[in-house]
C-alpha positions as CSV (number, residue, x, y, z in Angstrom):
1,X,9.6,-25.4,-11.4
2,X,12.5,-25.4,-8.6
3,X,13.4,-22.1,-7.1
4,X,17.3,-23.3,-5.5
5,X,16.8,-20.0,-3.4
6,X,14.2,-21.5,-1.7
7,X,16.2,-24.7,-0.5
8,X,17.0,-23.4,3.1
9,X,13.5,-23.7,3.8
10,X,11.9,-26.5,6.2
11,X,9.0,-28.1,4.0
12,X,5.3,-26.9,5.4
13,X,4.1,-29.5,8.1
14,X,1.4,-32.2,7.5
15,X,0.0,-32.0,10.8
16,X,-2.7,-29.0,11.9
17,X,-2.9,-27.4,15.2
18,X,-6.0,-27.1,17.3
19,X,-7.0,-23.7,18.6
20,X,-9.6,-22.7,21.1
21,X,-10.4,-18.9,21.4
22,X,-12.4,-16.7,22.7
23,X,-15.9,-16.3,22.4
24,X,-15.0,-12.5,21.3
25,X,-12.7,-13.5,18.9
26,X,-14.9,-16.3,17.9
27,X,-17.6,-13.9,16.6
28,X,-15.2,-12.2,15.1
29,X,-13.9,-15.2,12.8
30,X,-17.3,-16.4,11.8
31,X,-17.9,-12.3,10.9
32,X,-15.4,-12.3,8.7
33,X,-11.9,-10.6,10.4
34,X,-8.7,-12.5,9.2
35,X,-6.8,-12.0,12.6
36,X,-6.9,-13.9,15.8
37,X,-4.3,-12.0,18.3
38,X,-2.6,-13.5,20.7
39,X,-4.5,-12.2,23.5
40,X,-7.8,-14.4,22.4
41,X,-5.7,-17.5,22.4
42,X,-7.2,-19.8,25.1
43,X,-5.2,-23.1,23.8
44,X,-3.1,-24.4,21.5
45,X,-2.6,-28.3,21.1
46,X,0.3,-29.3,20.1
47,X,1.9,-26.0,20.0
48,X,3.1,-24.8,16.5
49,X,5.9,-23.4,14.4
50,X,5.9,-20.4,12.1
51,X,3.6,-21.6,8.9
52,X,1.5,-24.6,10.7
53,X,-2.1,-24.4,10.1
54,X,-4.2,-23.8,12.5
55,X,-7.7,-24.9,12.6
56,X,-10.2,-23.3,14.9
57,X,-12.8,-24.7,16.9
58,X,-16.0,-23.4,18.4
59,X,-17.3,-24.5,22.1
60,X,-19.0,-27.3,20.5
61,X,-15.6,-28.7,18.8
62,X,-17.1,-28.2,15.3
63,X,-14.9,-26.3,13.0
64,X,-14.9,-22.4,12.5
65,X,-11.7,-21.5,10.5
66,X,-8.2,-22.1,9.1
67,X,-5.4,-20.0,9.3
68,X,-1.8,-19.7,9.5
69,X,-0.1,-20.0,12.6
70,X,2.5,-17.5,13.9
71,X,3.8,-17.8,17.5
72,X,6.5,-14.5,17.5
73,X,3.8,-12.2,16.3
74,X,0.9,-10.4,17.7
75,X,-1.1,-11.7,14.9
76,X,-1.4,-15.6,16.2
77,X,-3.5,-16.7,13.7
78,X,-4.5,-15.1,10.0
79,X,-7.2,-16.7,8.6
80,X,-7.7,-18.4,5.2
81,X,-10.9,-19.5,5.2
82,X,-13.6,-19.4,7.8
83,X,-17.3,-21.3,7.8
84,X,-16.7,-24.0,5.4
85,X,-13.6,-26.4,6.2
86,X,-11.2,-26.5,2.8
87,X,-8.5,-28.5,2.2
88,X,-5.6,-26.2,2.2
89,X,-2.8,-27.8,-0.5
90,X,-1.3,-26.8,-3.7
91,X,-4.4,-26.2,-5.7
92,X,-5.9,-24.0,-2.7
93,X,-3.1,-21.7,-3.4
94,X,-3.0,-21.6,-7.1
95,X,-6.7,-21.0,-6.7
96,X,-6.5,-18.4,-4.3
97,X,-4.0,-16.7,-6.7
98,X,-5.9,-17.4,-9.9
99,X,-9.1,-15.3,-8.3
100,X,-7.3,-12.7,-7.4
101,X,-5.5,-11.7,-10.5
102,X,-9.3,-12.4,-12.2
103,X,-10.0,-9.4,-10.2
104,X,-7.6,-7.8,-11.5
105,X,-8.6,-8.6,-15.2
106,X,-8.7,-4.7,-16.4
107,X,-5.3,-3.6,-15.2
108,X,-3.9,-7.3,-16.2
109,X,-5.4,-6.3,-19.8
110,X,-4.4,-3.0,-20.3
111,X,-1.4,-2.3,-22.2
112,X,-1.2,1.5,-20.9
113,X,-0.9,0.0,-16.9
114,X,1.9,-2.4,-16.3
115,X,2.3,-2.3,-12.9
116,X,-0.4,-3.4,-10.2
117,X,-1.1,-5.0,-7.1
118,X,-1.6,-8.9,-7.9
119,X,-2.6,-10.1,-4.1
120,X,-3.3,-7.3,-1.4
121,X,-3.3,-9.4,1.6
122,X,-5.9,-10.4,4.0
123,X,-8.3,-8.7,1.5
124,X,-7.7,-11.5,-1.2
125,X,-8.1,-14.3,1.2
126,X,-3.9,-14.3,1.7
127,X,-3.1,-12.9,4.8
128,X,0.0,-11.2,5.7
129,X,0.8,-11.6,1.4
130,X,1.7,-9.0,-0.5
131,X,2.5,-9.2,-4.5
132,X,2.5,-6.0,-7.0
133,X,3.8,-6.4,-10.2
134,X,6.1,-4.4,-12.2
135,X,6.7,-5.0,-15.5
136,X,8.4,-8.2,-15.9
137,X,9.4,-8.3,-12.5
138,X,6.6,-9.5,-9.6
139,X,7.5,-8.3,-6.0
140,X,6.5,-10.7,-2.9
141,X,6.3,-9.1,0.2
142,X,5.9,-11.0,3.8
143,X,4.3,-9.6,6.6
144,X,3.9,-13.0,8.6
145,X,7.2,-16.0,9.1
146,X,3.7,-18.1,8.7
147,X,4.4,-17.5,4.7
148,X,8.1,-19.3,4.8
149,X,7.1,-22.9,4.2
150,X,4.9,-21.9,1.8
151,X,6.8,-20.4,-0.5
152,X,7.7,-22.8,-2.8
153,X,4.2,-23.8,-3.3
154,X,2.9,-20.1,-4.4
155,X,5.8,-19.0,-6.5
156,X,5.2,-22.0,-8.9
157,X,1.7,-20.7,-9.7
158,X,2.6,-17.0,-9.2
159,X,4.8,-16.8,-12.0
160,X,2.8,-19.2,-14.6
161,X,-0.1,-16.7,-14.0
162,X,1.7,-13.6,-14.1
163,X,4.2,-15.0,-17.1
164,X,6.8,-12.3,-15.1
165,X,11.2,-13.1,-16.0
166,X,11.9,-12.3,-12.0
167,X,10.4,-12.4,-8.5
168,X,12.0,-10.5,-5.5
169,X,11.4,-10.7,-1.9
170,X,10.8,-8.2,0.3
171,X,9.9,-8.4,4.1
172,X,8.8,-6.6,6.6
173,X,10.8,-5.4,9.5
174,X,9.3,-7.7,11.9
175,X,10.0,-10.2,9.6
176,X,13.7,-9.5,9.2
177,X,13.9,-9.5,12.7
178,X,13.1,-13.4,13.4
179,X,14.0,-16.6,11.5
180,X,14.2,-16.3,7.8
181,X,16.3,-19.5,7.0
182,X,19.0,-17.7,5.2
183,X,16.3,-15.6,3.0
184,X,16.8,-11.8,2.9
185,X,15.2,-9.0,2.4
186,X,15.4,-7.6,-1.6
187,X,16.4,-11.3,-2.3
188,X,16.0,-12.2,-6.2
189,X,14.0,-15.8,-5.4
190,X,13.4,-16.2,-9.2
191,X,15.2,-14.7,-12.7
192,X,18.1,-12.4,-12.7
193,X,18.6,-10.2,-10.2
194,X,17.8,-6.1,-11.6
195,X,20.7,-3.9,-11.8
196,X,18.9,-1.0,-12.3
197,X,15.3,0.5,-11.2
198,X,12.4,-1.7,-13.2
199,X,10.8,1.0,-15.9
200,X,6.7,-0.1,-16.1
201,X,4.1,2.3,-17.1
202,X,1.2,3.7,-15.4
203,X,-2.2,5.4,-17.3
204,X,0.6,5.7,-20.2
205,X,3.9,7.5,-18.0
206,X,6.9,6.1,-17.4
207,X,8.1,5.8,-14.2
208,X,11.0,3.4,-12.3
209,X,10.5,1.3,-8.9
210,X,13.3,0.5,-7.3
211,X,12.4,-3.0,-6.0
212,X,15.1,-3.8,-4.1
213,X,15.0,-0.8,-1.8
214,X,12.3,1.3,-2.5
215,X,9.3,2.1,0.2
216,X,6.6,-0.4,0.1
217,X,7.5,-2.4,-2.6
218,X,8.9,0.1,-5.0
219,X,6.0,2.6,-6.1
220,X,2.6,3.9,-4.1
221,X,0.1,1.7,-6.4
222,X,-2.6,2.3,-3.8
223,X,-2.9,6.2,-5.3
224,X,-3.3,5.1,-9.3
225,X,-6.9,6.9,-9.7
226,X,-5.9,9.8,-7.5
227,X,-3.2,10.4,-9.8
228,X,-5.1,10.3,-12.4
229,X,-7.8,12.5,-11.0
230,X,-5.5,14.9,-10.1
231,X,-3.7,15.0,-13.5
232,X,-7.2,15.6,-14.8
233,X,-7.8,18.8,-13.0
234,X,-4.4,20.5,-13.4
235,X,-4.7,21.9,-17.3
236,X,-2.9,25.2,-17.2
237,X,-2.6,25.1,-12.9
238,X,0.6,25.9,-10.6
239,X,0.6,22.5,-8.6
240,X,2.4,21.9,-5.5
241,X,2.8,18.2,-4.1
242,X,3.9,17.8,-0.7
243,X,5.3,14.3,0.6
244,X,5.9,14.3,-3.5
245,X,8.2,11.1,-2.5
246,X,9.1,9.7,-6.0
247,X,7.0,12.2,-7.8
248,X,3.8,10.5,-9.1
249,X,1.3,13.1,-8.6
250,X,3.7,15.5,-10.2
251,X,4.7,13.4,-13.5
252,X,0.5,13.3,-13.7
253,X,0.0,16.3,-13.0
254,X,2.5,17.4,-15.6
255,X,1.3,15.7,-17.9
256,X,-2.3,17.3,-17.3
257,X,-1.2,20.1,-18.5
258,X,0.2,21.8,-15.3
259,X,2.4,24.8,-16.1
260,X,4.2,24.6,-13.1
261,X,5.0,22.0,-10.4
262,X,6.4,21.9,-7.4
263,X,7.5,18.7,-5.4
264,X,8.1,18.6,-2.1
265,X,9.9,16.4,0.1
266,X,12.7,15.3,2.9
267,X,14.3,12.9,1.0
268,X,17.1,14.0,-1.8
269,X,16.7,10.6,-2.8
270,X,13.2,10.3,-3.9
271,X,13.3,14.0,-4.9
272,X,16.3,12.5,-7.4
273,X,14.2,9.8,-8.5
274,X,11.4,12.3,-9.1
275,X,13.0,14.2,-11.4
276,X,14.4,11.2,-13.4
277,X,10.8,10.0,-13.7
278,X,9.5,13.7,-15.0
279,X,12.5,13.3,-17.3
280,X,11.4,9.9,-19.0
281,X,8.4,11.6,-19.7
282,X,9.6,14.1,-21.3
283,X,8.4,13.3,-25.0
284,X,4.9,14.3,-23.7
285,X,3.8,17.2,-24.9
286,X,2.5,19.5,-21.7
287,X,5.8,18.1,-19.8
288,X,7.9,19.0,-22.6
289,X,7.0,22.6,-22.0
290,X,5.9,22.7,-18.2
291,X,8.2,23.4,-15.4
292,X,9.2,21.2,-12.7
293,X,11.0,22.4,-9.1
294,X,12.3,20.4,-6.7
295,X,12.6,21.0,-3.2
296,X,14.6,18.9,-0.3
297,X,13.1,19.8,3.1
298,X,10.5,19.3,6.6
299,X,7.3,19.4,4.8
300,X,5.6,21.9,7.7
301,X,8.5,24.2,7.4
302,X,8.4,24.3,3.3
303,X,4.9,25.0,3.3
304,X,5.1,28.0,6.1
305,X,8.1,29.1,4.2
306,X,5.7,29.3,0.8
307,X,3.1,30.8,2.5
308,X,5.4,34.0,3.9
309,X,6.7,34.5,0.4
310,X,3.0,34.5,-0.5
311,X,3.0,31.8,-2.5
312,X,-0.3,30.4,-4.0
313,X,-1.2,27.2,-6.1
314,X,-4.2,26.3,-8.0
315,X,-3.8,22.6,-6.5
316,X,-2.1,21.5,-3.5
317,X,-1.6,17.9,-3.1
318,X,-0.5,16.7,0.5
319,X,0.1,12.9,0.8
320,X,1.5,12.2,4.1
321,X,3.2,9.1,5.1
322,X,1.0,7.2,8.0
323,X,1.3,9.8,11.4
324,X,-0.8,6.6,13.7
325,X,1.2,3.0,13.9
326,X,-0.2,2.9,17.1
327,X,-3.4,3.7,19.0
328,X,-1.1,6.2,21.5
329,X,-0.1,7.6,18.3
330,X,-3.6,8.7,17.3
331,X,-4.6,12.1,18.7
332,X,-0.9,13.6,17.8
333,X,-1.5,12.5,14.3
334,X,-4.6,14.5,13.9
335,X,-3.4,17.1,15.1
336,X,-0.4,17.3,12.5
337,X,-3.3,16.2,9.6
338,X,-4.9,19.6,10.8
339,X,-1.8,21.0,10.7
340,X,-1.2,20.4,7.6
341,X,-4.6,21.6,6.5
342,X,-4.0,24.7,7.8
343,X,-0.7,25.5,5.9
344,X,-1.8,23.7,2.6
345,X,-4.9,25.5,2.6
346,X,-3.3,29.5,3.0
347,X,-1.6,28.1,-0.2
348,X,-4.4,27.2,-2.1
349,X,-5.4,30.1,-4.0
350,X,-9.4,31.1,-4.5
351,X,-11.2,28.7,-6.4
352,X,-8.1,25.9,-6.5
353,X,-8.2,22.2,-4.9
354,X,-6.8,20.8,-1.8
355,X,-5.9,17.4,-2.4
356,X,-5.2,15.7,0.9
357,X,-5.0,12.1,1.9
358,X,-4.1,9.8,5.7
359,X,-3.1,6.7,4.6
360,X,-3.5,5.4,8.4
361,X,-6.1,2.4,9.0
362,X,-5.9,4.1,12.5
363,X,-8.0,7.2,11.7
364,X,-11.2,6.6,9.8
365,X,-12.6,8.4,7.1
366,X,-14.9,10.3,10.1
367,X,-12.2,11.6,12.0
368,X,-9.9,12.5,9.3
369,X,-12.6,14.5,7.0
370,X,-13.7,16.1,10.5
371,X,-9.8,17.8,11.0
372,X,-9.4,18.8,7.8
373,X,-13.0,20.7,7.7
374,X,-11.8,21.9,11.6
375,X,-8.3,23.2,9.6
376,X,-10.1,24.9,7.0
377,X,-12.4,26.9,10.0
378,X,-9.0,27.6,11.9
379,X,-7.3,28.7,8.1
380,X,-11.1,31.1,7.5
381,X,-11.5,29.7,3.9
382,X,-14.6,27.5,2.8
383,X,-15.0,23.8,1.7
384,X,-16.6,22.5,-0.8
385,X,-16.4,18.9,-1.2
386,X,-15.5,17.6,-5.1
387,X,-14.4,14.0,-4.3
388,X,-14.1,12.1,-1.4
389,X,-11.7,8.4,-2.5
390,X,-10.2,5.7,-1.4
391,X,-8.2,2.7,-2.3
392,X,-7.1,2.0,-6.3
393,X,-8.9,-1.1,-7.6
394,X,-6.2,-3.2,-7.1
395,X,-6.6,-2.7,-3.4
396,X,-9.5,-4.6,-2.7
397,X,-10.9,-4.0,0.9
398,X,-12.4,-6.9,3.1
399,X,-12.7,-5.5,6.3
400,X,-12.5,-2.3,8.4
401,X,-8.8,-2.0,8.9
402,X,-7.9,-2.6,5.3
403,X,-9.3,0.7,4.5
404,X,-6.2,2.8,5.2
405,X,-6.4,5.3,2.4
406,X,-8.7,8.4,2.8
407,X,-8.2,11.5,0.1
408,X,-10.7,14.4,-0.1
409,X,-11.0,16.1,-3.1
410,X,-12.1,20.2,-2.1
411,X,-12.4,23.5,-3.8
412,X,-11.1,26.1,-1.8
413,X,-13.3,29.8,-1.4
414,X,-12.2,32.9,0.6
């Protein structure tokens, strides 16, 4: 079908680029990793645009991978398909596509779930692609220009598999920062633009993305289970939930049975758009008679403020945004994880969970699990371990830095 939005685009060249790398970077592609950077680029003949495929070569000329080329990011080349040469067209794509909604099948199937992520990226063999679904409305995000003249070729088969009445666009900022060819960010490419937040349900609750504007693409998908898990152990508990954003451990929580919750966070906004979603799920029976706070504020100074009033929870749920963009940023981040250990767990009360999650591909699941112990031994309370998690199973992981989301599960003793 024509997408008119779409029009502004060049059409995806015929001709492939050859790139020679290094022998590092080499290993690395036949291993597995989706990303040459630019640093392991030895040459490029002829040299490419934004969206060209690039086909590496090994020292023997024989081929080693595919990939789309990207000379203005760091990521050079994100490979499709490594090993075994493919002919990369329109049925590679609606292939690609078709498998990884397949994986999807149980979420796709379930009438209770109506929002999930479709393709996660490099982990689904499309690198630097993004698509969740909400309801009727599918949401692309672009990590990589490489994606531009391909477009047209993966929104045909997106929205016959999905069957979805809209798709937006969303990029990233390094994306918005280059050549888009007139496309924007929050761009309706398909269907009527929304005019209000898209309702879809999750495990039953209603909630509202806003697409257009919304972090990520609208709603944390990533933390479905945890929700859920979470919701499971709150029957009759006071919850707090830091970094609540727009409140989906507390609507689950609620709705576990949660007498009282608290949501934290710095943004009105999303503390707004918490309380509208606890409100649409109102005709459930524990929210109907549990009580939900709000409060606007620095996460570190709520929590010290809670714990000098004394204040104690039966589960505390802290769900940071990533601390680590960058390697530099690394050591300050776990510091602020342990941090946040400390003050979360003084207001745990005996026998109650800490929930706490990183969800930064910087910090592995070693290093992370090792501060929050190190908090609890500064705080004088005991560990023990319930659940350790990751990603939902919509979020597929491939390789070592697509596992970005760590959440321990602990009971809390004095």
């Amino acid at each position: 079908m024509p997408f008119p939005a779409l029009a502004t685009i060049p059409d995806a060249s015929d001709r492939r680029i050859a790139v020679r790398v290094t022998k590092d970077a080499l290993r690395h592609v036949k291993a597995g990793h989706p990303w040459v950077f630019d640093g392991a680029v030895e040459s490029i003949k002829p040299e490419g645009q934004a969206g060209d495929l690039a086909v590496i070569f090994d020292d023997k000329r024989r081929f080693a991978a595919i990939g789309l080329y990207d000379p203005a990011s760091p990521l050079r080349v994100r490979i499709l398909q490594a090993g075994t040469p493919v002919t990369v067209d329109e049925s590679f794509w609606r292939d690609r596509l078709a498998s990884a909604i397949d994986l999807r099948r149980a979420l796709v199937d379930d009438p209770e779930t109506t929002a999930y992520r479709c393709v996660n990226g490099e982990n689904d063999g499309l690198p630097g692609l993004i698509v969740d679904r909400y309801d009727d409305t599918a949401v692309v995000k672009l990590y990589t220009a490489a994606w531009f003249p391909h477009l047209d070729a993966i929104l045909d088969p997106l929205v016959g598999l999905l069957e979805v009445d809209r798709v937006v666009l969303r990029l990233a900022r390094s994306v918005q920062a280059g050549e888009t060819h007139g496309l924007h960010d929050a761009m309706t490419l398909h269907g009527t633009p929304p005019d209000a937040p898209v309702v879809f349900l999750e495990r039953g609750l209603r909630f509202e993305a806003d697409v257009l504007a919304g972090q990520k693409t609208g709603h944390f998908l990533d933390q479905r289970e945890n929700r859920v898990l979470v919701g499971g152990l709150s029957d009759g508990a006071a919850v707090l939930d830091v970094f609540s954003c727009t409140g989906g451990f507390s609507v689950h929580a609620g709705a576990g049975g949660a007498h009282t919750v608290t949501s934290v966070d710095q943004s009105e906004p999303a503390l707004a758009t918490a309380r509208r979603n606890w409100e649409r799920n109102r005709d459930q029976a524990a929210i109907a008679t549990a009580t939900h706070t709000t409060v606007a504020g620095d996460a570190f100074d709520v929590m010290a403020d809670l714990a000098f009033h004394r204040r104690r929870f039966d589960v505390v749920v802290i769900d940071p945004p990533s601390f680590a963009s960058s390697a530099a940023q690394v050591d300050r981040a776990l510091r602020s994880y342990r941090r946040l250990s400390v003050l979360g767990l003084g207001l745990v009360a005996d026998g109650g969970m800490l929930v706490q999650s990183s969800c930064s591909s910087r910090i592995d699941e070693h290093q992370f699990l090792d501060t929050v112990h190190a908090g609890a031994a500064e705080a004088g309370v005991r560990l023990e371990e319930w659940a350790r998690t990751g990603h939902a199973v919509d979020h597929p992981v491939s390789f070592p830095e697509g596992r970005y989301l760590k959440t321990l599960f602990a009971q809390v003793g004095r």
